[in-house]
DSSP file (Angstrom, degrees, kcal/mol; ACC not computed):
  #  RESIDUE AA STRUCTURE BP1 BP2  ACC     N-H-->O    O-->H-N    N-H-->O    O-->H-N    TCO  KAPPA ALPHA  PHI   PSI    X-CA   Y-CA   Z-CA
    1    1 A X              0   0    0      0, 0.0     2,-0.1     0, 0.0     0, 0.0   0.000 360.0 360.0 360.0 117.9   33.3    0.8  -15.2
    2    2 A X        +     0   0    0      1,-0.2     0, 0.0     2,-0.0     0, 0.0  -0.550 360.0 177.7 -76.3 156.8   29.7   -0.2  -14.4
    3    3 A X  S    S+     0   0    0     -2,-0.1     2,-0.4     0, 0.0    -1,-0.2   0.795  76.1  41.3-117.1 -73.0   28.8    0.0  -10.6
    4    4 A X  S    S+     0   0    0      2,-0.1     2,-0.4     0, 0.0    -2,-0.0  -0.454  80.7 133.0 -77.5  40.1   25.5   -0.9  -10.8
    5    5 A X        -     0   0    0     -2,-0.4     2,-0.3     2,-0.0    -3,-0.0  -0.741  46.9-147.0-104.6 160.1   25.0   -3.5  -13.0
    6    6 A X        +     0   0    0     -2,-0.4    12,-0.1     1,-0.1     3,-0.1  -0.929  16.7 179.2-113.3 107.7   23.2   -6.8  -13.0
    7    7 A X        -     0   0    0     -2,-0.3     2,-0.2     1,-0.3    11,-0.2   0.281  65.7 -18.8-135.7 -22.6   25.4   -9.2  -15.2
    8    8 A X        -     0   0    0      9,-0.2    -1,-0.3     8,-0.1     9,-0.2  -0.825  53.0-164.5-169.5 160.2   22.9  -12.5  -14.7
    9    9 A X  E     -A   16   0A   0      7,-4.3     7,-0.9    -2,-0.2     2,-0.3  -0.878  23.4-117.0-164.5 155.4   20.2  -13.9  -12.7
   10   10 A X  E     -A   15   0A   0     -2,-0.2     2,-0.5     5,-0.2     5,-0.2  -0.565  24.2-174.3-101.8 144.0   18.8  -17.2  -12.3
   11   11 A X  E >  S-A   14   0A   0      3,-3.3     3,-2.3    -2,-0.3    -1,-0.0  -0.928  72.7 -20.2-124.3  99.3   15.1  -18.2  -13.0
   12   12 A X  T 3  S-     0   0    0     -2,-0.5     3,-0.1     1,-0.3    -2,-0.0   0.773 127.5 -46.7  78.1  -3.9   13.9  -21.1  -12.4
   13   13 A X  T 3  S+     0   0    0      1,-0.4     2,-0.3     0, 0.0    -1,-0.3   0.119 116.6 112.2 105.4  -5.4   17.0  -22.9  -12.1
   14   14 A X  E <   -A   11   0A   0     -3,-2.3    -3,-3.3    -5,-0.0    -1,-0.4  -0.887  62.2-137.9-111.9 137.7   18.3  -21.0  -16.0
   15   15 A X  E     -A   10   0A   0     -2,-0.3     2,-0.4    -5,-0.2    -5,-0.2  -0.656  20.6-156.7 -78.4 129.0   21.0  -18.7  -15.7
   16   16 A X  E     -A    9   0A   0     -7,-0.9    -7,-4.3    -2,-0.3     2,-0.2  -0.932   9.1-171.6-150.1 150.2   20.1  -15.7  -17.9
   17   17 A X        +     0   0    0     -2,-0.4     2,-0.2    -9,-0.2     4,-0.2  -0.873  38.0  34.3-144.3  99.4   22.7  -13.7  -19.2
   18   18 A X  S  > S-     0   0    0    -11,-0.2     4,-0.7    -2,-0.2    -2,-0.0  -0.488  83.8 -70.5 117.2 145.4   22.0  -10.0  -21.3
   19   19 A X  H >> S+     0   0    0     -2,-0.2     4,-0.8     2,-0.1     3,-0.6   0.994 117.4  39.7 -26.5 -86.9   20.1   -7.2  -21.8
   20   20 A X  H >> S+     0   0    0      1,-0.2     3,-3.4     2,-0.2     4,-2.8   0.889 115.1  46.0 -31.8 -90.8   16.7   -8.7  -23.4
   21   21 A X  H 34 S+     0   0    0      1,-0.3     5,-0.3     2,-0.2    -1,-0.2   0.677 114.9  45.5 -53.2 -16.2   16.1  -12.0  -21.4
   22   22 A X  H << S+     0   0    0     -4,-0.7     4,-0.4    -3,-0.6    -1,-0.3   0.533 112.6  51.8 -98.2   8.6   16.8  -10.3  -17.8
   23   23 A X  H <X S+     0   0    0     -3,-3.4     4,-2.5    -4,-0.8     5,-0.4   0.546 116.9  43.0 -74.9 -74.2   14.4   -7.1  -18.8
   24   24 A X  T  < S+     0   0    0     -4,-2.8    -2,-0.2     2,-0.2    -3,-0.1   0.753 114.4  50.3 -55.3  -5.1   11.8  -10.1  -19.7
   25   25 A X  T >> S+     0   0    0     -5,-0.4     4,-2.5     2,-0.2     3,-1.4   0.717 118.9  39.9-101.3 -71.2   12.7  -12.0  -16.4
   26   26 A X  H 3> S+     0   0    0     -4,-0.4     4,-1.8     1,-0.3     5,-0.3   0.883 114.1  46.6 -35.7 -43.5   12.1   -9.0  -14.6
   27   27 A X  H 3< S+     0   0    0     -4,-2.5    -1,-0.3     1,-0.3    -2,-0.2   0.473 115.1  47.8-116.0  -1.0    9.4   -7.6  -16.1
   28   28 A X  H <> S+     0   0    0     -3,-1.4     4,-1.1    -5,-0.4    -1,-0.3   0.803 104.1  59.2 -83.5 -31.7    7.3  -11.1  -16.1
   29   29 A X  H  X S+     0   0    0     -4,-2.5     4,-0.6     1,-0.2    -2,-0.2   0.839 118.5  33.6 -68.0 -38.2    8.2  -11.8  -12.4
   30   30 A X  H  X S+     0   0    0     -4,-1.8     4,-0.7    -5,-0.3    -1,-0.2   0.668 110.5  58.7 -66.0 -25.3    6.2   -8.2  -11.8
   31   31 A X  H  4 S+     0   0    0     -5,-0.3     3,-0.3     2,-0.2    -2,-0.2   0.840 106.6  58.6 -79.0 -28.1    3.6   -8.4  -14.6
   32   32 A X  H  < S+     0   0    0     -4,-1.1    -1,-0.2     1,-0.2    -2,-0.2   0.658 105.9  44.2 -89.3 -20.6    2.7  -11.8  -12.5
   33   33 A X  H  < S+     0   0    0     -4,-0.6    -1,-0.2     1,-0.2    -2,-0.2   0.446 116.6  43.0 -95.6  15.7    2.0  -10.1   -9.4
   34   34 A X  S  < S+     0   0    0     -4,-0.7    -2,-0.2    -3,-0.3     2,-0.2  -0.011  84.2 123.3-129.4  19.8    0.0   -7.3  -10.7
   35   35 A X  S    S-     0   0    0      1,-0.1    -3,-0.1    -3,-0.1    -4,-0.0  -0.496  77.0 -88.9 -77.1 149.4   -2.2   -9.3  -13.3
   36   36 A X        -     0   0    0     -2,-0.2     2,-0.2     1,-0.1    -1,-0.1  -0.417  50.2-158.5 -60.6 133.6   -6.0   -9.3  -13.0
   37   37 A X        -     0   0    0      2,-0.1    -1,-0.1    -3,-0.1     0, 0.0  -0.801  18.0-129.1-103.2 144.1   -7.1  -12.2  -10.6
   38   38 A X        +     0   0    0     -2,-0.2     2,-0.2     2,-0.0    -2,-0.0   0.273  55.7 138.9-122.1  64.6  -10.5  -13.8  -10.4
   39   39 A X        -     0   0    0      1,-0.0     2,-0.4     2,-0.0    -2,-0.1  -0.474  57.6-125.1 -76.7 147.6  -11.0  -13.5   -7.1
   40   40 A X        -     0   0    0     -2,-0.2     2,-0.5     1,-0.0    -2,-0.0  -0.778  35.2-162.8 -93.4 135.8  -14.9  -12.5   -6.2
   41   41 A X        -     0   0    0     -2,-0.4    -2,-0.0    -3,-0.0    -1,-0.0  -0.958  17.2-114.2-146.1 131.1  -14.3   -9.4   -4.1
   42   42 A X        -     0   0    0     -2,-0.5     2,-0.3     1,-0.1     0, 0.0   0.090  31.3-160.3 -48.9 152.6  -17.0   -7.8   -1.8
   43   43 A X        -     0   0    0      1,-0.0     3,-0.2     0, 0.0    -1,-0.1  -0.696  19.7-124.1-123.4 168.9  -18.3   -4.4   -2.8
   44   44 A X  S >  S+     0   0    0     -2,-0.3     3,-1.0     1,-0.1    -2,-0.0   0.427  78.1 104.8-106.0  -4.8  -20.1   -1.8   -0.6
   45   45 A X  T 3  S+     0   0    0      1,-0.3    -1,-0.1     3,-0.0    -3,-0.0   0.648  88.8  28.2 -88.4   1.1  -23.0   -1.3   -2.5
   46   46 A X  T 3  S+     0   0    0     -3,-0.2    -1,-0.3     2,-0.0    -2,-0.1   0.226  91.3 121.5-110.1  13.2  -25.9   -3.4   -0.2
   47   47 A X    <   -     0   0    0     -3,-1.0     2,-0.5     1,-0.0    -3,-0.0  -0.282  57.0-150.3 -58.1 160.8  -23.8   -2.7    3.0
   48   48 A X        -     0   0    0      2,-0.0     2,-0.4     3,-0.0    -1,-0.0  -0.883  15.6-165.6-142.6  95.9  -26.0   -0.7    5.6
   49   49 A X        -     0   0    0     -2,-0.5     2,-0.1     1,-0.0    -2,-0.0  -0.612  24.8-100.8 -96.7 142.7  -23.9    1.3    7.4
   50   50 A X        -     0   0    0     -2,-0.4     2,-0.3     1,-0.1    -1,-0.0  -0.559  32.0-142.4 -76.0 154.8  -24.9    3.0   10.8
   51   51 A X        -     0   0    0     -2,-0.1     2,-0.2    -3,-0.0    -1,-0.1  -0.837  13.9-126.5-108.3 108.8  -25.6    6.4   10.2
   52   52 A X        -     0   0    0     -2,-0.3     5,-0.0     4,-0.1    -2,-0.0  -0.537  30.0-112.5 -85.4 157.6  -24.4    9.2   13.3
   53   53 A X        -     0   0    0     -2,-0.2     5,-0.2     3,-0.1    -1,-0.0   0.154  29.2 -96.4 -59.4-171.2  -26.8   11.4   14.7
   54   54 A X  S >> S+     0   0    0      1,-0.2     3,-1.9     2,-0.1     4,-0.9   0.984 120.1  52.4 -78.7 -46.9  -26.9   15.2   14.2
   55   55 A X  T 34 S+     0   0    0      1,-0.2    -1,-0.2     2,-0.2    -3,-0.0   0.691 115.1  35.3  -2.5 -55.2  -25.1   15.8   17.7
   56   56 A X  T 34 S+     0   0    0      1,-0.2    -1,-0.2     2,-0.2    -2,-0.1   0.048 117.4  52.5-115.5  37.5  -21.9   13.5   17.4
   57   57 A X  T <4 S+     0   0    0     -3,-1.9     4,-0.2     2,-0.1    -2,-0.2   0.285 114.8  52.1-122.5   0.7  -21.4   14.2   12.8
   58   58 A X  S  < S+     0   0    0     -4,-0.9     4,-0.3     1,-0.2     3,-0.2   0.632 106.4  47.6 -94.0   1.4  -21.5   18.0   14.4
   59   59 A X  S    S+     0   0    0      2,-0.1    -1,-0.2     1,-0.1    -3,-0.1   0.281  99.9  68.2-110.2   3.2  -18.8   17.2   16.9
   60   60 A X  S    S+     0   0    0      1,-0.1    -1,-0.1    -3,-0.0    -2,-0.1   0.720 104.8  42.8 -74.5 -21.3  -16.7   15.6   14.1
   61   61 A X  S    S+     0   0    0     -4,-0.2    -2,-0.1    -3,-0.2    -3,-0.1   0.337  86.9 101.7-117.8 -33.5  -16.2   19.1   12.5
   62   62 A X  S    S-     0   0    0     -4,-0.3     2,-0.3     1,-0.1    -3,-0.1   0.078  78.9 -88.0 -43.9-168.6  -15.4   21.6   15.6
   63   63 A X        -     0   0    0      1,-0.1    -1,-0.1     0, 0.0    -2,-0.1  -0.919  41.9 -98.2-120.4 172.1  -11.9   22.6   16.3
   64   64 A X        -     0   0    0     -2,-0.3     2,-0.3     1,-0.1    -1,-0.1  -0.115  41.0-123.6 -71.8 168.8   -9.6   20.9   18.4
   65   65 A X     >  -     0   0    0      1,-0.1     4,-0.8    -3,-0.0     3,-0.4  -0.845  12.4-120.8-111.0 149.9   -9.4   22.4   21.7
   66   66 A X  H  > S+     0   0    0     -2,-0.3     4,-0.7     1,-0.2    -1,-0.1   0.700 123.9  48.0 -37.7 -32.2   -6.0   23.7   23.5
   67   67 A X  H >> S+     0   0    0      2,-0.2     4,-1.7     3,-0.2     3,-0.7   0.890 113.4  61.4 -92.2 -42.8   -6.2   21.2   26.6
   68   68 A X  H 3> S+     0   0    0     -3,-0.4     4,-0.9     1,-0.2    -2,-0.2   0.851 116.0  28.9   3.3 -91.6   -6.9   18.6   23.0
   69   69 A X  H 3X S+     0   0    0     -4,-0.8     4,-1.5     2,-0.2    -1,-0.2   0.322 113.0  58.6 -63.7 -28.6   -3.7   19.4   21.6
   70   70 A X  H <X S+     0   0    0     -3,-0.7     4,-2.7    -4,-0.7     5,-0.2   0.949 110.9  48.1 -78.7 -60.5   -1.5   20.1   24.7
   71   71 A X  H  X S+     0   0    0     -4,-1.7     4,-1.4    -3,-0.2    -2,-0.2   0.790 114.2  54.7 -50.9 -29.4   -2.6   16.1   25.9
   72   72 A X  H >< S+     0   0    0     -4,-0.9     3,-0.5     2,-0.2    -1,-0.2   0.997 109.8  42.0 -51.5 -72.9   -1.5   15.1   22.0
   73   73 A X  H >< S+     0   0    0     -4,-1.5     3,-2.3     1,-0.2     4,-0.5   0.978 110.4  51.6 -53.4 -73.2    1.7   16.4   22.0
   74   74 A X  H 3< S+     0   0    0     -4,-2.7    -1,-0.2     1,-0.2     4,-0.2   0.739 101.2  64.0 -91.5  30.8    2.7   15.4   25.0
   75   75 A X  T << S+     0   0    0     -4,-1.4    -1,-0.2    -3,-0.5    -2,-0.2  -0.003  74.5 100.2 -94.8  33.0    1.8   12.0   24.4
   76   76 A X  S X  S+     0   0    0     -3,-2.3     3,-0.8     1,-0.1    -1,-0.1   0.500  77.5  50.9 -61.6  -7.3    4.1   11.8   21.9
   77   77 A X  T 3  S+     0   0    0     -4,-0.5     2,-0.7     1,-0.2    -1,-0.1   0.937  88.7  76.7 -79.0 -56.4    6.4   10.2   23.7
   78   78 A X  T 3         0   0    0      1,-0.3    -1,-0.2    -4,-0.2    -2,-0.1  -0.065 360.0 360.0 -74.6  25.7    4.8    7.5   25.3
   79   79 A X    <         0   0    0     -3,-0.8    -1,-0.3    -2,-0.7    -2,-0.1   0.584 360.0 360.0-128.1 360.0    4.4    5.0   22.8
């Protein structure tokens, strides 16, 4: 006894009914939302991004401090 099976499904207004044609229903209805588009899409490579100074990319890198970590935690809570 199958549990899980899918037995038809309708496309378009056509019942289809099988193995084959609902594997090809399926697997065009995906194929159509992951096909190459030709949308123009922006790139980074003339972007001019601000730069940080040596001061705040050396404060990106410490480690965190206890009174840091104590506010974190308990401001789990609060959202």
């Amino acid at each position: 006894r199958r549990v899980n099976a899918i037995s038809y499904i309708q496309v378009d207004g056509a019942t289809l009914e099988g193995v084959d044609p609902i594997r090809q229903a399926v697997f065009s209805h995906f194929a159509s939302h992951f096909k190459a588009s030709n949308v123009e899409r922006y790139g980074v490579e003339n972007l001019q991004f601000k730069r940080l100074n040596w001061p705040d990319s050396g404060s990106l890198i410490k480690p965190f401090s206890v009174d840091e970590v104590k506010a974190a935690v308990w401001d789990c809570g609060s959202f």
